[in-house]
N, C-alpha and C positions, 0 to 999 in steps of 0.2 A: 381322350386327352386328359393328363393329368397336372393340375395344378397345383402350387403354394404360393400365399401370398402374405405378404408383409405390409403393414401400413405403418406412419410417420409416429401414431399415437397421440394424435388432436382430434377434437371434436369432427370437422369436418375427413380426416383422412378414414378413422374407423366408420363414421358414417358411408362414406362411399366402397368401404370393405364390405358392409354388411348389403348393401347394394350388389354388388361385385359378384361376391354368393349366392343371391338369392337368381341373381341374371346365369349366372353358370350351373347352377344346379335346375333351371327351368330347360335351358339349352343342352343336358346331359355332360357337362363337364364335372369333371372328380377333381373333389381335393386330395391331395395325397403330398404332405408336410416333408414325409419319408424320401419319397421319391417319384418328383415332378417332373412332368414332361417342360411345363414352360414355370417360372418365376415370376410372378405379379408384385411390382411394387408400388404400393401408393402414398405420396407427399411430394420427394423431389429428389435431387440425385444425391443426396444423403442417405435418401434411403434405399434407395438401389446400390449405393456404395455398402451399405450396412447388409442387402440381401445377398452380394456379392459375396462377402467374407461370411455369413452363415454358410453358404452354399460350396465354399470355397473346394470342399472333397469331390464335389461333382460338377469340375466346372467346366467340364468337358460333356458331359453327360445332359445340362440343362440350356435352355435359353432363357433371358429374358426381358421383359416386358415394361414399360414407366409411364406410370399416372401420375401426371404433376399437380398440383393442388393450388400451386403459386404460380410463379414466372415457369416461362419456357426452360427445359434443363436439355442438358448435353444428349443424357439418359432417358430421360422422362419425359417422352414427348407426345404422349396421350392427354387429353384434355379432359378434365371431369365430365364434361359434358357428352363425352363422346363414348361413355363407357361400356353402352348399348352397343354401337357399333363393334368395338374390339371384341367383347363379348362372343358377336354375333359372329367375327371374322375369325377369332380362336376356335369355335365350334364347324366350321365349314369351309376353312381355309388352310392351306398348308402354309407355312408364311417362310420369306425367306431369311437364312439365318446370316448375318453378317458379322463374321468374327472380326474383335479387335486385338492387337498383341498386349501381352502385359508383361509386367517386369518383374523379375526375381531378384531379390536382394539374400544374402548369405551374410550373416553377423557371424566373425568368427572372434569369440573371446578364450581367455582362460580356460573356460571351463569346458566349452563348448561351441558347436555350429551347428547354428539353427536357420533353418531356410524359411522366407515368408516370399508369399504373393501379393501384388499392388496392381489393382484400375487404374487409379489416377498418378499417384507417387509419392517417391521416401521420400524423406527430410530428414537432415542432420544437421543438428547445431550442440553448441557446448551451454552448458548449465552452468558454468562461468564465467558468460561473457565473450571474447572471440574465440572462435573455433579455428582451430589450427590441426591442419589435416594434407598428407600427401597424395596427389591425384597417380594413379598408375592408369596407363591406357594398351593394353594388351600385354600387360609384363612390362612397359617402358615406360621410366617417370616424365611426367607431363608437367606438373606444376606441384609448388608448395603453396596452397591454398589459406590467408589469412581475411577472414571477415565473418560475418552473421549467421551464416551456413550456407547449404549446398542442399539444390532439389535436386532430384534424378528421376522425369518423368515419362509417361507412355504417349503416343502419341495422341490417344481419344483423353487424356491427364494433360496434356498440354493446354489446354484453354481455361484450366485452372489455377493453381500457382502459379506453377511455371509462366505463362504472360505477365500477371500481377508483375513481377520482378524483371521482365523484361526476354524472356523467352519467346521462341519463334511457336508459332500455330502450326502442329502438324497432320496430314491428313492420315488416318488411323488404317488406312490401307499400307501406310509403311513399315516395315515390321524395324521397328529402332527405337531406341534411346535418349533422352536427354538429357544435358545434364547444364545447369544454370544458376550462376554464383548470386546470394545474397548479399548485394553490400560488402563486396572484395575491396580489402584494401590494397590499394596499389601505388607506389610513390618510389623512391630512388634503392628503398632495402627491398620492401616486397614488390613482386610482379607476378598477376596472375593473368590470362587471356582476358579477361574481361567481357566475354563473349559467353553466348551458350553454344555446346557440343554438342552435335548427333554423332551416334554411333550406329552402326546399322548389327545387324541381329549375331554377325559371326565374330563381333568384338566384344570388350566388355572394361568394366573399369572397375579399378581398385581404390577406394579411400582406407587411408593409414592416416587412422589420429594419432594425436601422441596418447600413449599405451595409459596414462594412470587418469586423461579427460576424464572427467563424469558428463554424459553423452545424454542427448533429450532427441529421442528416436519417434517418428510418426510414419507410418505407414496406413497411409488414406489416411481414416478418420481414425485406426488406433494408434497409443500412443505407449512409449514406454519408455524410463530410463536405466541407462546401462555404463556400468563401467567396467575397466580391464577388456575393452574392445579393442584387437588386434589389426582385425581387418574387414571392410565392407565391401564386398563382389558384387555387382550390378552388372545385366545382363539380359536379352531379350527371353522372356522364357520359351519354353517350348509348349509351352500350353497356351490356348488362346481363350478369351472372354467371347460366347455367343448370344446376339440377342434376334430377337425373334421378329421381324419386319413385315405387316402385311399391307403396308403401302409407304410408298417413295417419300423421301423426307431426306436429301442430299446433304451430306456432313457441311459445307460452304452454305446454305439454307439455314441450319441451327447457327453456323459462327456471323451471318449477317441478321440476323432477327435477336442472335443473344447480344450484339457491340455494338450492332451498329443501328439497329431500329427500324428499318426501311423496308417496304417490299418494292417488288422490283418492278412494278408499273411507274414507281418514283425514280426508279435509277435506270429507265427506258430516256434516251434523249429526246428532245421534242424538238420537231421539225418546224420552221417558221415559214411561216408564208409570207 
């Protein structure tokens, strides 16, 4: 088995890196940066977000793995303390891989089209203030979009932004899309759904700003701005994100222990005598 592993870069994250190794190299697992069988990352789902987009050339080729250092994460649901175990479980266990979809965005400007992949999700907004942008949904216009911006996210990305602002929690076994307005103005001139959109994987959507916007683009945790964007293609990719599971931890488990706080001996009903 071969590994790479990434940590957050705080005292405690390197510390448990350097743990990490010395537990894998006693257990005969190989590091190998190049090309890893599984992806180790240690802090939190920033940084699994971050080992994603390193790894992005092989992201079919690798799984991976999240040591959280903090709170519970989406990603990272290994416990410091627990490091011995996975360790133990990566060296003597096949584990199973549970892919999630992700999303393909296509910036087409002036000059160029340039294709990116996203975990979690884009974001578009204007570097002026309102963003003003046409929604197209399979070739057919949808809405003219007036407000703060527009997420467009994955279904295991959904429990990030996307809720913040009022989007629906999707289970990451759906291969689809979403898309969810910032702060839409809506009154007697503008009218947008006001609502978030799923798309499922064989549609796609088109944002058309107006052509001279100066545009503030994030994709996950990168970020970029652009202007002279013509057109943004959103789209289930055909690639999928795998990560590597060697025991049960049910996606409705991380969304009730990360909102809601409860284990379920609390939300068992109790019988009155």
């Amino acid at each position: 088995m071969k590994y790479a592993l990434l940590d957050r870069g705080d005292s405690l994250s390197r510390e448990l890196a350097e743990q990490f190794h010395a537990l894998a190299q006693y257990k005969g697992l190989r590091e190998d940066p190049a090309s890893p069988d599984i992806v180790v990352s240690i802090g939190g789902d920033g940084t699994l977000l971050q080992a994603f987009h390193r790894f992005i050339d092989r992201v079919q080729d690798v799984a991976f793995v999240g040591v959280h250092t903090g709170h519970l994460g989406f990603y990272a649901d290994w416990k410091k303390k627990e490091l011995a175990q996975l360790v133990d479980l990566m060296a003597t266990t096949e584990p199973i891989k549970a892919s999630y979809p992700l999303l393909r965005i296509q910036i087409v400007t002036d000059d160029e089209t340039r294709s990116f992949l996203a975990l979690n999700e884009f974001t578009l907004k204007s570097m002026e203030g309102t963003l003003v942008a046409q929604l197209n949904i399979n070739d057919e216009p949808f809405e003219m979009f007036r407000g703060d911006g527009i997420v467009v996210s994955t279904p295991s990305g959904s429990t990030g932004y996307n809720k913040s602002i009022g989007g629906a929690i999707v289970h990451p076994s759906l291969e689809a899309l979403q898309i969810a307005e910032i702060a839409s103005i809506n009154n007697r001139v503008y009218r947008t759904l006001g609502s978030s959109v799923l798309l499922p994987k064989h549609h796609h959507c088109d944002i058309v700003p107006e052509p001279d916007e100066p545009l503030s683009v994030w994709i996950d945790h990168l970020t970029m701005q652009l202007q002279g964007v013509r057109s943004i293609v959103c789209t289930v990719a055909d690639d999928k994100v795998h990560f590597a599971r060697y025991r049960s931890f049910p996606f409705w488990n991380r969304v009730r222990e990360a909102f809601i706080g409860t284990n379920s001996d609390e939300l068992t009903p109790k019988r009155h005598k």
